[in-house]
N, C-alpha and C positions, 0 to 999 in steps of 0.2 A: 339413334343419334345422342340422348341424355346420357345412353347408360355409354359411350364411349367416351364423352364428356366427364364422366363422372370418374370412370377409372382411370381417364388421363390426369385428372386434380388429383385423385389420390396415387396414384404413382410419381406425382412430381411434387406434392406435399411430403409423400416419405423420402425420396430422395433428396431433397433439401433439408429436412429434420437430420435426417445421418449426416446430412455435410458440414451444419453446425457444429454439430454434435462430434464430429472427430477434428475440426479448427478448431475449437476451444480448447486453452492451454490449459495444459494439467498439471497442478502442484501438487499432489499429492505424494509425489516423492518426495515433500519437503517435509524434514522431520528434526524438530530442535525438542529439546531434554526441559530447558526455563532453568537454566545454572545458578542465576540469580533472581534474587524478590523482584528485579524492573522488568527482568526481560518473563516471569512467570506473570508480571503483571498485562505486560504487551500481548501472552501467549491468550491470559485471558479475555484479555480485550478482542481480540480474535476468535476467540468464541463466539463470543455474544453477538460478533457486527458481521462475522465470516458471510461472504454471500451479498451483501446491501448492496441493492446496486450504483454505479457511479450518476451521479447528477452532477453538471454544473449547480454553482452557489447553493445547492442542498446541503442541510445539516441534522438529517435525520436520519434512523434508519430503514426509512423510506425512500432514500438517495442522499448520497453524500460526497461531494468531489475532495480530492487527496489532503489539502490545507485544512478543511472543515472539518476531515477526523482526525490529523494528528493533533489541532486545536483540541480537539474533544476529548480523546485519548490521553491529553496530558491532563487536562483538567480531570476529568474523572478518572483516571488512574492514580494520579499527583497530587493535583492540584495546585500544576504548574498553568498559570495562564497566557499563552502564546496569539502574538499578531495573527491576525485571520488566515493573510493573505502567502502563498507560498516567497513571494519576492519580501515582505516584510520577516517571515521565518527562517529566510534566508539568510539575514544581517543580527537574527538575535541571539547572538554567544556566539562562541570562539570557535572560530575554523581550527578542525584539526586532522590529522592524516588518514588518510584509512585504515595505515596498518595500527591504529591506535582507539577505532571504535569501539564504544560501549555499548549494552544496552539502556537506550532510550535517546543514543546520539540520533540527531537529525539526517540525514542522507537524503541531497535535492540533485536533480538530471536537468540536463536541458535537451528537451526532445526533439526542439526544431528551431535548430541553432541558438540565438537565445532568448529568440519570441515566447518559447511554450517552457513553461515548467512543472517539476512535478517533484511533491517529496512524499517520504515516506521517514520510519522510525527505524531505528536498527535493533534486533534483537538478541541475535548471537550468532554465531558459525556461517559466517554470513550471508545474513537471513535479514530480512527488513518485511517490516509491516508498511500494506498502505492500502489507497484505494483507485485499484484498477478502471482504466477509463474501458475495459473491454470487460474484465469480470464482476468488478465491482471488489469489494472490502478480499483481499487474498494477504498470503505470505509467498514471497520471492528471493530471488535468490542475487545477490550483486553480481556473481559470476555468470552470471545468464547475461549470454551474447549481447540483446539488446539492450540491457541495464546499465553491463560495465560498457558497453558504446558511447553512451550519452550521459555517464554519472560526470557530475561536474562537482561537487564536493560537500563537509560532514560538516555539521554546526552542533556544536555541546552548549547549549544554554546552561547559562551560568546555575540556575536553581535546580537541573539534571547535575550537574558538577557537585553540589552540596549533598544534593539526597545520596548520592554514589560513596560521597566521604562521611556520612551519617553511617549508612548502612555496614 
């Protein structure tokens, strides 16, 4: 009776391990070049955080929800200091097109109508950085079905504007 027990946990422990294991979305066909100093800066920032997983109000890379790292991302990449909260990052600098995004333009979605939000950074060919509520810290793609669904629109904060005319 144990050992039937035992091989029914372990065949239904592997079985759910692979089922994981092939839902989890895969980026790895996502491949940008870092054209410019912001967006190789964004590419490195993605190094370092790739992987953290997503936490509500986390600002570590112990867990970190979407607002908390482009907060952090700007500041340690920049040393631009950005509003916490995704709805205050939403209103800080100039809405502008898509077809006119930068690297280091803001790009926020609204995922469930306009209750839940979420941003991420843009970094080029478009590509955006952010922090996944399924994977944690990834690079995605705007043209990805569920992005451009619910993308609701781009914010250039004005001192992303300046370092852009510096550089």
């Amino acid at each position: 009776m144990k050992l039937g027990v035992y091989l029914f946990t372990t065949v239904l422990t592997l079985v759910l391990s692979g089922c994981m294991s092939q839902t989890k979305p895969n980026t790895s066909h996502i491949n940008v070049k870092g054209d410019t100093e912001v967006s190789r800066a964004l590419l490195s920032q993605h190094q370092s955080w790739q992987g953290t997983p997503y936490r509500l109000g986390g600002e570590t890379q112990d867990g970190v929800d979407c607002s908390a790292f482009t907060m952090l991302t700007y500041r340690q990449q920049f040393g631009i200091h950005l509003p916490r909260t995704t709805k205050g990052q939403a209103y800080y600098g100039e809405s502008i097109h898509p077809s006119s995004l930068q690297a280091g333009d803001l790009v926020l979605f609204q995922t469930n109508g306009t209750k839940q939000r979420h941003v991420g950074i843009y970094v080029e060919d478009g590509v955006f950085l952010h922090a996944s509520t399924s994977i944690g810290v990834t690079l995605s793609r705007l043209d990805n079905p569920y992005w451009s669904k619910h993308y609701w629109k781009a914010v250039r904060p004005s001192e992303m504007a300046r370092l852009h005319n510096q550089l």
